[in-house]
C-alpha positions in Angstrom: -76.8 -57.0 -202.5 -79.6 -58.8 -201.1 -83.2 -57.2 -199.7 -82.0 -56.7 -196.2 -78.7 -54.7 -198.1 -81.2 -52.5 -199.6 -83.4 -51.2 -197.0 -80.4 -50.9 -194.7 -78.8 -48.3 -197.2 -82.0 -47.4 -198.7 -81.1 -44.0 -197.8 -77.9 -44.0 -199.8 -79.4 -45.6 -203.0 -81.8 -42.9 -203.0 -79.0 -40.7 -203.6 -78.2 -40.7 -207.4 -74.3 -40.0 -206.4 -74.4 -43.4 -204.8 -77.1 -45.8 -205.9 -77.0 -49.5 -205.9 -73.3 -49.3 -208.1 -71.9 -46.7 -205.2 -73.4 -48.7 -202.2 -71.9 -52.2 -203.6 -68.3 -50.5 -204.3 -68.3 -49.3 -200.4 -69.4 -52.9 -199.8 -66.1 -53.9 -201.5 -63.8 -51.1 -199.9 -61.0 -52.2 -197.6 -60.3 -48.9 -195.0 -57.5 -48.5 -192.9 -58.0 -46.4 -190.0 -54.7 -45.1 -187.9 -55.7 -43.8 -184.4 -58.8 -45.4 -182.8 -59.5 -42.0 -180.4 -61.2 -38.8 -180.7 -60.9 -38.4 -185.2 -60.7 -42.2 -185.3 -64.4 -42.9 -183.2 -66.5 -41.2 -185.7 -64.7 -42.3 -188.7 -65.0 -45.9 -187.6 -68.5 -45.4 -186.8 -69.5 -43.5 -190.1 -67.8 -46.0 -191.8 -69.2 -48.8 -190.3 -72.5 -47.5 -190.8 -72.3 -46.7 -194.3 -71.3 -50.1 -195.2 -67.8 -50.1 -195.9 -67.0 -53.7 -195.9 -63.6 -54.3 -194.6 -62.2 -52.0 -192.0 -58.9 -51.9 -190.4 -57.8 -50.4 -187.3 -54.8 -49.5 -185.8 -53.9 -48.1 -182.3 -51.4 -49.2 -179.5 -53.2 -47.2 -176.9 -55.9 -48.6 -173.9 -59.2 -46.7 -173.1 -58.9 -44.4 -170.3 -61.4 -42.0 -168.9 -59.6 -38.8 -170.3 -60.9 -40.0 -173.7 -64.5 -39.9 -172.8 -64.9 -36.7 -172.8 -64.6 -36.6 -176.6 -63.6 -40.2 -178.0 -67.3 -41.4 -178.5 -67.0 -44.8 -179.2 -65.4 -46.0 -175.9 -67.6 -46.0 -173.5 -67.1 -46.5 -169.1 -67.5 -50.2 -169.2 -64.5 -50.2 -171.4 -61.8 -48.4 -169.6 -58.5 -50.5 -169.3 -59.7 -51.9 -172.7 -57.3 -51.8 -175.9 -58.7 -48.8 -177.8 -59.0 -51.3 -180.8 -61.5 -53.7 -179.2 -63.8 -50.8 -178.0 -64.4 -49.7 -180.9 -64.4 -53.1 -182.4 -67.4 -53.6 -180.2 -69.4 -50.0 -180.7 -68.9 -50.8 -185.0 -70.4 -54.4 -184.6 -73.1 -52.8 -182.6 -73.8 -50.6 -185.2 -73.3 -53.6 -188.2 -72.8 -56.5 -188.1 -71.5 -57.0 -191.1 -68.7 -55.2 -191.6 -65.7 -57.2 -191.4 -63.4 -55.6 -188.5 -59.8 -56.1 -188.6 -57.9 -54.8 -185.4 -54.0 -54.5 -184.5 -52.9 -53.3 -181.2 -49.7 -51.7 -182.1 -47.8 -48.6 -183.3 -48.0 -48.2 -187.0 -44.2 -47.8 -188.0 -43.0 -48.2 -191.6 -42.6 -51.5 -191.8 -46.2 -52.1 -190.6 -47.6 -49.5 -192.7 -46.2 -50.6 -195.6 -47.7 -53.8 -195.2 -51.5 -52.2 -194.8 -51.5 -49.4 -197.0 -50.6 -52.0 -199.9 -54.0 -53.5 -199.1 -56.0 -50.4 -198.9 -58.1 -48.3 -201.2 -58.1 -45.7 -198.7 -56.3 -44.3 -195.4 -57.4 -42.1 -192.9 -55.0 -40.8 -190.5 -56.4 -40.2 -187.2 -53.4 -40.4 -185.2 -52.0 -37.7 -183.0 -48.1 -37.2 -183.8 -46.2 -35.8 -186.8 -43.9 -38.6 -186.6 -46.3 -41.4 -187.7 -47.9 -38.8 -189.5 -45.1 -38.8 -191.8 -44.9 -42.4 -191.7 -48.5 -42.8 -192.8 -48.0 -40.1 -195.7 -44.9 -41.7 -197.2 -46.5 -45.3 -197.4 -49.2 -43.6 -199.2 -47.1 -41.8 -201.7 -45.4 -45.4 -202.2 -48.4 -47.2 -202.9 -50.4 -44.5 -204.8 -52.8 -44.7 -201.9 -55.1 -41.8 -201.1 -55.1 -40.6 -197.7 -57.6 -38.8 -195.5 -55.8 -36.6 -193.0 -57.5 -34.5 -190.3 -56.2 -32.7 -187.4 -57.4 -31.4 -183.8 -56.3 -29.5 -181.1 -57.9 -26.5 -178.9 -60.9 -25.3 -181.0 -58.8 -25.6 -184.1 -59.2 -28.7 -187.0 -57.6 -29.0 -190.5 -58.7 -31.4 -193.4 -57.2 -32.6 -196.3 -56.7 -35.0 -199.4 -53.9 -36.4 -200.6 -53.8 -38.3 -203.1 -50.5 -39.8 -205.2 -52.6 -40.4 -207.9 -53.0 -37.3 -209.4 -49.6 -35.9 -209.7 -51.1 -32.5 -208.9 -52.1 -33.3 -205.5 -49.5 -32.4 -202.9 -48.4 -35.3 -200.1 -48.5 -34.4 -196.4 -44.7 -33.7 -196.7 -45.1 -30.7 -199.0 -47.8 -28.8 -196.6 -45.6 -29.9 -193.4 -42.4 -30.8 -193.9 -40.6 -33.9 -192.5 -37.1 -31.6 -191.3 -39.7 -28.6 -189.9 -39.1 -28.3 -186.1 -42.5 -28.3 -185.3 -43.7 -28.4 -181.5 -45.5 -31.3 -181.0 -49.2 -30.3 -179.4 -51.3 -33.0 -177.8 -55.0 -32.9 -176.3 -53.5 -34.3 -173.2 -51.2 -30.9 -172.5 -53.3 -28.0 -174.9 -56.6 -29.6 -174.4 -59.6 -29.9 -177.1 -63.2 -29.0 -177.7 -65.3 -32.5 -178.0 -67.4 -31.7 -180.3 -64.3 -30.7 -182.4 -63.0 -34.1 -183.0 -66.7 -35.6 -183.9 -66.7 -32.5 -186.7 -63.5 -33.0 -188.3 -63.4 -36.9 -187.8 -67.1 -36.9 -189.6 -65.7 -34.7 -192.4 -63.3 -37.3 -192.6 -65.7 -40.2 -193.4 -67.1 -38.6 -195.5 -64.1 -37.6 -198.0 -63.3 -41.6 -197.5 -66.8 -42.4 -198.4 -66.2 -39.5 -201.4 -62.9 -41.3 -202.5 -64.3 -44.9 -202.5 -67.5 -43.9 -204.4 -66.2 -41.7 -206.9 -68.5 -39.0 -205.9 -68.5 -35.5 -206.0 -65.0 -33.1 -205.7 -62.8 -34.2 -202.8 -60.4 -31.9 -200.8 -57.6 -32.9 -202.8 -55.3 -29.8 -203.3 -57.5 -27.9 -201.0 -56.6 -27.9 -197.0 -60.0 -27.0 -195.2 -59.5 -25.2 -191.5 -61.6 -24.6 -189.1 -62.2 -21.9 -186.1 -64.2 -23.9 -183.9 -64.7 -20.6 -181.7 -66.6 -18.4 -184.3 -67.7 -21.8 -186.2 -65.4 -20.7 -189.3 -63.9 -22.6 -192.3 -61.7 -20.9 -194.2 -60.0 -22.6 -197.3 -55.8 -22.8 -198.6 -55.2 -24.2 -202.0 -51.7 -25.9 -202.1 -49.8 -27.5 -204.9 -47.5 -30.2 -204.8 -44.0 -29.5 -204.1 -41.2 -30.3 -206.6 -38.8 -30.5 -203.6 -40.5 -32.8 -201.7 -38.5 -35.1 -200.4 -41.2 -37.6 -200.7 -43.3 -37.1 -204.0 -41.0 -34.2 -205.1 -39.5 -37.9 -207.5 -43.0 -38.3 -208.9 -43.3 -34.6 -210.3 -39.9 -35.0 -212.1 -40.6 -38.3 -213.6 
């Protein structure tokens, strides 16, 4: 960590959480972001600007100017853009240094299984159950811990899973794969803007947690929020022995 690595995270090495040891193992990270919209803006941002030093992203989808409203990394001059290069450009705007990896794709299986075995940390940012589940079951494979966080209306969720601790629960045991679940998207139920910045930042921030080994991190815990009377209220969940996904690692 050189001089101009200090007073950029001065703030951070102030903290005795973090210090010089935390800042340089967020320097080392490798993040893998899924979803490069509303949850996945300040994420990528936050983690940009905290130093995280390698930083994937993932997201088939083009900027259009729906998003604006509440994606805040795209910006007008970007519409028509892929979704990964906007916000390519707003993190190298904010450092430099960073090293930005994009793909321009849907993350399926065989894709995720690729990434996630390079990670020390996923954040799912994506907006279907389907990948979703993909996202949650290449994490259980590779003992990956994963940063989920959920949007719609005025309502946001938040959670820690993480294969690791064979406590923790894996997506699959909170939502089932075989639930018939109605799919709800911003573009049909609409959302508050300001909710994605809130739960997307909460999200950073339990990466940032994970990766520095600081604190207590929702693991076990899923964190909701009532974005009309500005409420969290708090479920503790277990991990499932039935899970069709982890429920192997409980017995083993």
């Amino acid at each position: 960590m050189d001089d101009n690595d200090l007073l950029r995270y001065s703030r951070h090495i102030l903290l005795n959480e973090i210090g010089v040891e935390g800042q340089a193992l967020l320097g080392q990270a490798r993040a893998l972001i899924i979803g490069a919209g509303g949850l996945g803006s300040p994420v990528a941002l936050y983690l940009s600007s905290a130093g995280v030093g390698h930083i994937t992203v993932v997201d088939h989808d083009t900027v259009d100017i729906t998003n604006l409203q509440r994606q805040i990394a795209h910006t007008e001059a970007r519409v028509g853009q892929p979704k990964v290069d906007s916000l390519k450009t707003a993190m190298g705007q904010i450092n430099s240094q960073v090293q930005v990896h994009t793909l321009q794709a849907r993350a399926d299986a065989a894709l995720l299984d690729t990434l996630v075995a390079e990670a020390d940390v996923v954040l799912d940012c994506c907006d279907n159950f389907v990948t979703r589940h993909a996202i949650n079951a290449a994490c259980v494979a590779h003992q990956t811990p994963l940063v989920s966080g959920a949007a719609i209306r005025f309502d946001g969720q938040l959670c820690v899973y993480d294969a690791r601790d064979v406590s923790s629960p894996c997506y699959a045991c909170v939502f089932p794969p075989d639930d018939t679940l109605e799919e709800t998207r911003c573009a049909t139920m609409g959302v508050f803007a300001p909710l994605v910045g809130i739960i997307g930042t909460m999200q950073a921030a339990e990466a940032l947690k994970l990766i520095g080994h600081i604190g207590q991190t929702l693991t076990g815990r899923l964190l909701m929020l009532d974005g009309r009377s500005m409420s969290f209220s708090e479920v503790r969940i277990g991990r499932n022995p039935a899970c069709p996904v982890c429920g192997a690692a409980t017995s083993a």
